[in-house]
N, CA, C and O of each residue as an XYZ file, in Angstrom:
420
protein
N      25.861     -6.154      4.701
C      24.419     -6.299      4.517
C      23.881     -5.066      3.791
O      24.559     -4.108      4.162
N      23.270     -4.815      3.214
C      22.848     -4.286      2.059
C      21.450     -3.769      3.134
O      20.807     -4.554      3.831
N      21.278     -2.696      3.068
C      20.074     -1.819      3.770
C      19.109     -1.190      2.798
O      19.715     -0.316      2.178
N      18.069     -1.266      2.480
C      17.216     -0.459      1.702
C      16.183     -0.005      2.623
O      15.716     -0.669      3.549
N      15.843      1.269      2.269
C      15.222      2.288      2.515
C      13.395      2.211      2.463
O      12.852      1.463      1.650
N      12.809      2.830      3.156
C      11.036      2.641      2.651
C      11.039      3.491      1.637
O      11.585      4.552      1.337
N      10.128      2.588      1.100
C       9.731      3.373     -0.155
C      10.849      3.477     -1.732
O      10.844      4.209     -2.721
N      11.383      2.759     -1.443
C      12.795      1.846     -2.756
C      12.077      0.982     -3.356
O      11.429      0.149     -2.721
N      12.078      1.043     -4.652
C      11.298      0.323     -5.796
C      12.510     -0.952     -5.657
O      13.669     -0.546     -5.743
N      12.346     -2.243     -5.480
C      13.147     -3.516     -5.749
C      12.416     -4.645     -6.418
O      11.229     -4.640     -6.744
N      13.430     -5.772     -6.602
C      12.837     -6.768     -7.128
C      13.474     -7.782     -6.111
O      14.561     -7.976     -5.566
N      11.952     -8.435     -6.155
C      11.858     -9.890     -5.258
C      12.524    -10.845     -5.482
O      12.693    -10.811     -6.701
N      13.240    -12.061     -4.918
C      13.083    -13.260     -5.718
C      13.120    -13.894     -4.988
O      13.817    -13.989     -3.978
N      11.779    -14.847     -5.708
C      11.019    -15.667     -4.254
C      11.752    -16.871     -4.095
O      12.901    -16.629     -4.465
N      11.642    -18.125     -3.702
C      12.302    -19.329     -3.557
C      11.958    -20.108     -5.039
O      12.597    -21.075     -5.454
N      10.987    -19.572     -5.633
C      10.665    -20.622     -6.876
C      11.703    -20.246     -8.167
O      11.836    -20.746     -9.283
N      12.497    -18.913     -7.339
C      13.403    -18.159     -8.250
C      12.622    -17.209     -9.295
O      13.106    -16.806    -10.353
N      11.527    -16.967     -8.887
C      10.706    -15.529     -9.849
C      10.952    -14.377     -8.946
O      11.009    -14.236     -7.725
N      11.115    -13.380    -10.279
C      11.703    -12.025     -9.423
C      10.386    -11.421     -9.836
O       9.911    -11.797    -10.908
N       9.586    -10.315     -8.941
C       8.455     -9.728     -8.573
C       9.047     -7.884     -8.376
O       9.470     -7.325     -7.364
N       8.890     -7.458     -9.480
C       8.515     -6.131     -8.795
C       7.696     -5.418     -7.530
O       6.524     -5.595     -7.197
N       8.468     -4.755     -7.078
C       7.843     -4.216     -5.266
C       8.349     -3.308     -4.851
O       9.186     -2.754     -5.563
N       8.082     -2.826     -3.655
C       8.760     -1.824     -3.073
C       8.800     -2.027     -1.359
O       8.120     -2.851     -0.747
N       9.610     -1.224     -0.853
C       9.914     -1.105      0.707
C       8.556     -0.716      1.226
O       7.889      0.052      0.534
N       8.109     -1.125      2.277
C       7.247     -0.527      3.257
C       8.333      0.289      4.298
O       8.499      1.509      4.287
N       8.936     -0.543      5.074
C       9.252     -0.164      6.013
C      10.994     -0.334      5.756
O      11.353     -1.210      4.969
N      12.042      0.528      6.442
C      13.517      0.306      6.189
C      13.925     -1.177      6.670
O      12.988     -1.907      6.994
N      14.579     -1.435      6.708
C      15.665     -3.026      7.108
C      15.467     -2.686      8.067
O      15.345     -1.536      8.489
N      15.396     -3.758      8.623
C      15.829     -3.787     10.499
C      17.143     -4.184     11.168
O      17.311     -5.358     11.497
N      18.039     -3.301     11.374
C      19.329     -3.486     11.448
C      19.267     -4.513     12.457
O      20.412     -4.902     12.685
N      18.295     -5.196     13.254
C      18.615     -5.931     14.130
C      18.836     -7.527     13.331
O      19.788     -8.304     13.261
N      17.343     -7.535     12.765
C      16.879     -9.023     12.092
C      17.729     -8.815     10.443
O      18.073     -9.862      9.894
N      17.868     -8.202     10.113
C      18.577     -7.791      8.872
C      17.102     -8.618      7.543
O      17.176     -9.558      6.752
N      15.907     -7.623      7.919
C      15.213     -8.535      7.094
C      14.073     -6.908      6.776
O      13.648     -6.056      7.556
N      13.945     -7.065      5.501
C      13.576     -5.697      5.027
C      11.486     -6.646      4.623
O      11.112     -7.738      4.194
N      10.921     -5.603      5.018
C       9.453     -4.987      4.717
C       8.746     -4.908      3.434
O       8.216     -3.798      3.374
N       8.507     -5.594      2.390
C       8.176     -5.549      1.318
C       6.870     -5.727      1.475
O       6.322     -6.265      2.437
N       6.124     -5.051      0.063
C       5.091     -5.450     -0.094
C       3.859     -6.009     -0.743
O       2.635     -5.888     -0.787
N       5.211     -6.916     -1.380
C       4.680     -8.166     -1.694
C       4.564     -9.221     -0.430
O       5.329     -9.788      0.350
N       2.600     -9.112     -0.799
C       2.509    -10.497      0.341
C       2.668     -9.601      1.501
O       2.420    -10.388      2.414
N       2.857     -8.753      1.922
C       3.296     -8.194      3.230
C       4.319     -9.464      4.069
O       3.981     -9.938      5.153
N       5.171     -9.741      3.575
C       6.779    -10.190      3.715
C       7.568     -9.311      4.576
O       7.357     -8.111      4.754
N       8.567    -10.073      5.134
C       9.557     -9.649      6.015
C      10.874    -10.188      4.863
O      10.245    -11.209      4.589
N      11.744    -10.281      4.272
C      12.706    -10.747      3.491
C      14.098    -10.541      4.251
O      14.360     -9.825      5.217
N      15.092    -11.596      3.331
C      16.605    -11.133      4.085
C      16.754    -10.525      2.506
O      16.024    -10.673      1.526
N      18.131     -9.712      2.708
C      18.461     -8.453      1.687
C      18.894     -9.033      0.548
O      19.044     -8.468     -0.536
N      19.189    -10.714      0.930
C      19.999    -11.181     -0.468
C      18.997    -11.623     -1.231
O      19.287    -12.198     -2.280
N      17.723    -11.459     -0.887
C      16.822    -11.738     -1.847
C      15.901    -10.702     -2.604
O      14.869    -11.040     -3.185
N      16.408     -9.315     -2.537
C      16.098     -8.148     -2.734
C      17.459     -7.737     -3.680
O      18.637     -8.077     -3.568
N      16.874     -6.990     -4.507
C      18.000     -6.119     -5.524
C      17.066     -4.846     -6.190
O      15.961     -4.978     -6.715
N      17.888     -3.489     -6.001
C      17.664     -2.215     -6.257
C      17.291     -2.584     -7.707
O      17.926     -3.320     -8.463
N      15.768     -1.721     -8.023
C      15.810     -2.133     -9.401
C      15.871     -1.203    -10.402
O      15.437     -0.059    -10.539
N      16.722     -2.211    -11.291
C      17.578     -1.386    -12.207
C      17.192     -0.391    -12.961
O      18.129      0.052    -13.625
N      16.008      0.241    -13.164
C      15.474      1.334    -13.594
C      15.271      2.958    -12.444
O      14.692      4.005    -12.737
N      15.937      2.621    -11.241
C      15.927      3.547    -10.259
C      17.001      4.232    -10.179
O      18.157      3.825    -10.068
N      16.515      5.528    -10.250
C      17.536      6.283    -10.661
C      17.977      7.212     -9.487
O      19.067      7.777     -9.404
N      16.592      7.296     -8.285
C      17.727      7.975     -7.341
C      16.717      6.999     -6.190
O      15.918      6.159     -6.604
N      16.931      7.294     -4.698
C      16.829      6.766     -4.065
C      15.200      6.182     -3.962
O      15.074      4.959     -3.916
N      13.791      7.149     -3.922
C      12.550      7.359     -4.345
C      12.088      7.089     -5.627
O      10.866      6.954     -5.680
N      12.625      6.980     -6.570
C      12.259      6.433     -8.103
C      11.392      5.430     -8.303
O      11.681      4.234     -8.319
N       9.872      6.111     -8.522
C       9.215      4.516     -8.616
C       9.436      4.385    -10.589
O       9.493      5.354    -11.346
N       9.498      3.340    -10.875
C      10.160      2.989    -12.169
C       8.743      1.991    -12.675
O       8.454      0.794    -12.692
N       8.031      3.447    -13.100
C       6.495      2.887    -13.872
C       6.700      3.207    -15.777
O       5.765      3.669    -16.430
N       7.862      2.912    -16.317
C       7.802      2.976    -17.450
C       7.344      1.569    -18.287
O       6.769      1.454    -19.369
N       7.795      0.642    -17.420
C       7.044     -0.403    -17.927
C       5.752     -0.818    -17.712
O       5.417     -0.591    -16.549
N       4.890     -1.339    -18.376
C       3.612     -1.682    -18.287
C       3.001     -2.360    -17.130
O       1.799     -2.222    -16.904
N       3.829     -3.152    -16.318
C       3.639     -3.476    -15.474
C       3.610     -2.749    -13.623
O       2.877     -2.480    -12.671
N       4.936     -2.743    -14.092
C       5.113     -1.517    -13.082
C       4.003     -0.095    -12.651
O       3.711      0.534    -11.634
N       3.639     -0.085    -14.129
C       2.556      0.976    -14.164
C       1.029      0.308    -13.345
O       0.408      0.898    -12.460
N       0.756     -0.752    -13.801
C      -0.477     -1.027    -13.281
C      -0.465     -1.633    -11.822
O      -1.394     -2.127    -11.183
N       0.667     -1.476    -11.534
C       0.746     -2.211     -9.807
C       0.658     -1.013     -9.445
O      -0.327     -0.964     -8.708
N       1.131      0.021     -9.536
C       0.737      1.319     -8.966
C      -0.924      1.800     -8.949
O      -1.504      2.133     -7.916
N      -1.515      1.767    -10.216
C      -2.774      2.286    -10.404
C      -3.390      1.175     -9.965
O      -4.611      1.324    -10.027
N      -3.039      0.027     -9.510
C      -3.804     -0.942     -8.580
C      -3.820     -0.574     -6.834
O      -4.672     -0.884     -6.003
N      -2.736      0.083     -6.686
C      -2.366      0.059     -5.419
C      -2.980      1.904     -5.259
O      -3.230      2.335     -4.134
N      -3.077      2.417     -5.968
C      -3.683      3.387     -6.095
C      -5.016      3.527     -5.747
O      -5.507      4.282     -4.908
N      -5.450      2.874     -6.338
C      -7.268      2.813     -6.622
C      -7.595      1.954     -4.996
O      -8.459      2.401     -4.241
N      -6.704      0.596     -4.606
C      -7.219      0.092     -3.224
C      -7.100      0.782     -1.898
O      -7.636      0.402     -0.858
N      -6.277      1.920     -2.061
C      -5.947      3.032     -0.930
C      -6.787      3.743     -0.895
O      -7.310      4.068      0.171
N      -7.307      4.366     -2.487
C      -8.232      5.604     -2.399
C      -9.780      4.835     -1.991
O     -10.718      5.548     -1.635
N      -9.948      3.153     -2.095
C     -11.038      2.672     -1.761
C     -11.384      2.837      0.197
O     -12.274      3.138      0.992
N     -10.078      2.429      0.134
C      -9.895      2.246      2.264
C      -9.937      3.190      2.551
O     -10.207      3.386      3.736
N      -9.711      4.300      1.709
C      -9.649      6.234      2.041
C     -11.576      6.236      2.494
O     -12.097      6.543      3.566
N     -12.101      5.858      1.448
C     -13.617      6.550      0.974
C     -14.399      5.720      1.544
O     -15.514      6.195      1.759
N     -14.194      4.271      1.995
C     -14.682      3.677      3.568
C     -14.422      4.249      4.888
O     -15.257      4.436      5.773
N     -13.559      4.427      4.911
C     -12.851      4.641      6.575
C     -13.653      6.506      6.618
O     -13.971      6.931      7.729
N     -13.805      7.089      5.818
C     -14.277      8.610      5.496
C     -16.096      8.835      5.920
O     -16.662      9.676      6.619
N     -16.680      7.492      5.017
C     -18.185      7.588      5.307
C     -18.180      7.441      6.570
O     -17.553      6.728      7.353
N     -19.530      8.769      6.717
C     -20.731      8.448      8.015
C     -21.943      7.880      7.744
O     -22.039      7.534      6.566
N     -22.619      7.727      8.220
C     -24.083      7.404      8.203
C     -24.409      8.484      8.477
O     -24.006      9.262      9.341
N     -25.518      8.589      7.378
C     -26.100     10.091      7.768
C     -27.555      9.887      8.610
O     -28.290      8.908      8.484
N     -27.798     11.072      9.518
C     -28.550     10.859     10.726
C     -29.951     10.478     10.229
O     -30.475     11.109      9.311
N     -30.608      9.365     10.883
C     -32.068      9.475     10.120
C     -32.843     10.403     10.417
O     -32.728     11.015     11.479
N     -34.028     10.738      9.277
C     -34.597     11.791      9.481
C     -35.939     11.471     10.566
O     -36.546     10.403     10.647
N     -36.166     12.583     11.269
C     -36.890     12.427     12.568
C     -38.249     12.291     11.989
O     -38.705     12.970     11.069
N     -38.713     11.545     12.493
C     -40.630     11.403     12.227
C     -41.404     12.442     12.704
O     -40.986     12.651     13.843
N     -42.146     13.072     12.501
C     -43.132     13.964     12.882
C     -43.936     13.266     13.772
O     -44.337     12.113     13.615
N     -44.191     14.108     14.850
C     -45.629     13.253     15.360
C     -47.058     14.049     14.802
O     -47.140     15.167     14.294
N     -48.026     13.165     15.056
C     -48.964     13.675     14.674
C     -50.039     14.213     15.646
O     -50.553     13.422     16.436
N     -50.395     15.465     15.635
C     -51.084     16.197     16.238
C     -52.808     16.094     16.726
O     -53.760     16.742     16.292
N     -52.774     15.129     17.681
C     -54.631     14.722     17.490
C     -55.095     15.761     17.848
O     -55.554     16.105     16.759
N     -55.402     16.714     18.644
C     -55.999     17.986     19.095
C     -55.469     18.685     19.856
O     -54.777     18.151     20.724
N     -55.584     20.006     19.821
C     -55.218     21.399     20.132
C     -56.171     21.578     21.206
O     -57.396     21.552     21.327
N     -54.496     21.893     22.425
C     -55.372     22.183     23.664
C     -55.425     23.906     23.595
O     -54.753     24.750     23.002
N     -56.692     23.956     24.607
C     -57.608     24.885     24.481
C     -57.535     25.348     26.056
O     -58.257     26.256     26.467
């Protein structure tokens, strides 16, 4: 069984037989033998996963192609969005003045 790692750039191939650039979330599960992708947030078995061929060491994300490139700066930009939600406060409202009818004496 073939184990890949989180964070291993692979290619998918779904049942319609299209292969999908992706990567590991999470390692194989030596139990279920079914690896974490994230495409679709999928559970997969390994024979439908293959190291892709532009990876050169174990971490290699392989953005030379055009595509590859914009799944990143997609996946980029929706993290730094959930970053800059999850970050805001509400800022405190500002207190009303009361108004002063007369000065005790």
């Amino acid at each position: 069984m073939q184990h890949y790692h989180q964070n291993a750039s692979v290619i998918y191939t779904d049942n319609k037989g299209r292969q999908i650039d992706t990567f590991v979330i999470f390692d194989t599960d030596r139990q279920t033998g079914l690896t974490h992708i994230n495409h679709e947030n999928l559970k997969v078995p390994a024979d439908q996963l293959a190291l892709h061929d532009k990876t050169v060491c174990q971490y290699h994300l392989p953005i030379d192609d055009a595509f590859s490139f914009e799944m990143i700066k997609k996946l980029r930009l929706k993290y730094a969005d959930l970053d800059r939600k999850t970050r805001r406060k509400e800022a405190p409202k500002p207190m009303t003045k009361m108004m002063v009818l007369a000065n005790a004496s």
